[in-house]
N, C-alpha and C positions, 0 to 999 in steps of 0.2 A: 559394169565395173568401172571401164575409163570415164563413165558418164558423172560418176560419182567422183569420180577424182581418184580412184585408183590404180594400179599401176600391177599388169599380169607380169609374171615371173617366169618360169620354164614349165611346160608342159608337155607330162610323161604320159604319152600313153600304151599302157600296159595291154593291150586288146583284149579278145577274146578269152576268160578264163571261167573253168567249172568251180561254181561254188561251193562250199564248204556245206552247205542244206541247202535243201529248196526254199526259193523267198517267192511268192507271189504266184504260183506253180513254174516260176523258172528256175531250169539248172543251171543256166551260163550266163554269163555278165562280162559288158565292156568295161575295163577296170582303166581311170582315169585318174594322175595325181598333179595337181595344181596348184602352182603357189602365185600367190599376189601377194600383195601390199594396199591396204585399206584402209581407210576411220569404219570405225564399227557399224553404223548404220549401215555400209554399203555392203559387208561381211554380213548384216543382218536381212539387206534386201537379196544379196543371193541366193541365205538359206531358206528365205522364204519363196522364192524363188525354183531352188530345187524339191522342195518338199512336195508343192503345183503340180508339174511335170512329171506326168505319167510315166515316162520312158526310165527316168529315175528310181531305180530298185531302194537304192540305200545310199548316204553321205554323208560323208562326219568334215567339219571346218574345225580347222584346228590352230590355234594361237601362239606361234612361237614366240618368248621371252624375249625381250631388247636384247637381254645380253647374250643370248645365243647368236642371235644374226651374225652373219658374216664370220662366225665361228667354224671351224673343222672338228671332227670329235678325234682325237689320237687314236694311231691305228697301232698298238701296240698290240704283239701278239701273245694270245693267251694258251699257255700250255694247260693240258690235263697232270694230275700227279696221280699216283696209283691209291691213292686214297678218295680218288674222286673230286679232290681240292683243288681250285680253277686257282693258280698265279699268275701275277704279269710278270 
């Protein structure tokens, strides 16, 4: 990734979890979330990259919008009403 010119972000790792169905005849999975910053080819060499790599069950890359960056999403809380009707 830095070879490419891009720039790693915080990495979470989630450890050890049971997944949701068997993938591959495995029940559990190291759950990893990673964010960079890349020009597309380099987002393009990693997923081909991860696709390779045996050890690799599953992995989705995902493209946040300019204008979200550096954005927070409002933590407003949301009540139930007795209708079932979610307001903020």
């Amino acid at each position: 990734m830095r070879n490419d010119g891009g720039t790693v972000g915080t990495v979470d790792r989630w450890g050890k979890r049971t997944l949701a169905y068997e993938l591959r005849h495995k029940r559990e999975g190291y759950y990893v979330v990673a964010e960079f910053t890349a020009e597309p080819k380099a987002a393009a060499d990693l997923d081909r990259f991860l696709v390779l790599a045996d050890e690799v069950l599953r992995h989705k890359i995902m493209r946040i919008p300019d204008e979200a960056i550096g954005q927070t999403r409002p933590r407003t809380p949301v009540r139930a009403t007795p209708s079932g009707d979610r307001r903020d």
